[in-house]
C-alpha positions as semicolon CSV with decimal commas, in nm:
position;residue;x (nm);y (nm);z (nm)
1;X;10,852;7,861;8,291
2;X;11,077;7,689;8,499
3;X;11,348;7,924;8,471
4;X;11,146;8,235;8,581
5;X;11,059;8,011;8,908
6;X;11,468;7,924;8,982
7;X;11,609;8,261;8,875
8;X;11,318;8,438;9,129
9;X;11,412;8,158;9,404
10;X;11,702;8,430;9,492
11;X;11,495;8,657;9,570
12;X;11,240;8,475;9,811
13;X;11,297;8,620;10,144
14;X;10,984;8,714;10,332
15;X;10,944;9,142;10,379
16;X;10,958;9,280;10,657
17;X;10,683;9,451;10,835
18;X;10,753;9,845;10,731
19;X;10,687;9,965;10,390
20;X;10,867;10,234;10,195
21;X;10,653;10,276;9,888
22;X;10,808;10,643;9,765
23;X;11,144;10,451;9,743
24;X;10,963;10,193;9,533
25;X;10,763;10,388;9,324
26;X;11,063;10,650;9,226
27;X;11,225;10,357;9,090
28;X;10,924;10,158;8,932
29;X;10,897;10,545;8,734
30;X;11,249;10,381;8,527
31;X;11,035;10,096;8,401
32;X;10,853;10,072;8,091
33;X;10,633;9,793;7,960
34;X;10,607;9,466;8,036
35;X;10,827;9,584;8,380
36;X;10,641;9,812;8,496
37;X;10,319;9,584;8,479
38;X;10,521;9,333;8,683
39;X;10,584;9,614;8,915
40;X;10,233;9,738;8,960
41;X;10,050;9,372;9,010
42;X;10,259;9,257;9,315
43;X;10,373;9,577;9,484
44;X;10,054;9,506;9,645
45;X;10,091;9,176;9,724
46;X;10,436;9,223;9,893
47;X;10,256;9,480;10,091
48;X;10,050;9,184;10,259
49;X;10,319;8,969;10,321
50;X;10,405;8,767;10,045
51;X;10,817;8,687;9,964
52;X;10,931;8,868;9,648
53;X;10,893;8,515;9,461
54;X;10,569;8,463;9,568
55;X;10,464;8,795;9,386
56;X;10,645;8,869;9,132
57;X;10,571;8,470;9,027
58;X;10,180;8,455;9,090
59;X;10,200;8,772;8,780
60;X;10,437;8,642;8,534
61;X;10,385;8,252;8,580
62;X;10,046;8,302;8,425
63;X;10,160;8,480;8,109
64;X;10,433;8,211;8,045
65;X;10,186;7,953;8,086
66;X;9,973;8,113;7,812
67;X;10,224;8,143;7,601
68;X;10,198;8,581;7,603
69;X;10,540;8,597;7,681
70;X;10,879;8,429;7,637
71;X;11,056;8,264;7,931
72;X;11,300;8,532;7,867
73;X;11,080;8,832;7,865
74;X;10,946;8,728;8,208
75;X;11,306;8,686;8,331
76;X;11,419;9,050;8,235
77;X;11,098;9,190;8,357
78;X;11,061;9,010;8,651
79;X;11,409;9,082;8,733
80;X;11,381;9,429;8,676
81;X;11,053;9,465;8,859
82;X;11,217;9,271;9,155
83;X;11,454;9,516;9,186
84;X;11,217;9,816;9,277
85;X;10,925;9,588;9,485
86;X;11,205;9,502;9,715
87;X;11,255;9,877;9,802
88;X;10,882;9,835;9,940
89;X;10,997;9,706;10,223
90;X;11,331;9,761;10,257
91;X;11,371;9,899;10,646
């Protein structure tokens, strides 16, 4: 649980103000499974000003908790996820 929480701490910079969903979306359409959930849950909240962290945490933080899913699935995911939320607001 931990470990999805410091490997995500790279990633916490606030987003700026302009979104480029297409970007995004074209490469959240690479995805599959567990992924592309992560993707689809905090695109949105990235849109309203959240770091990268924030949402890609608030999704997957709740899953390891519960014991759905491994530490490690939620780091590959939420890595991979990462990668195309960021493009939301990228400019």
């Amino acid at each position: 649980m931990l470990r999805v929480a410091s490997v995500l701490v790279l990633l916490a910079v606030p987003f700026p103000a302009f979104a480029d969903r297409a970007d995004a979306d074209a490469c959240a359409q690479k995805l599959s499974g567990l992924a592309l959930q992560t993707y689809q849950a905090p695109v949105m909240r990235a849109e309203r000003g959240q770091t990268l962290r924030q949402a890609i945490g608030a999704h997957l933080k709740p899953l390891v908790e519960a014991s759905k899913i491994s530490e490690k699935e939620a780091h590959k995911s939420g890595f991979s996820a990462a990668m195309c939320v960021r493009l939301v607001h990228k400019k």
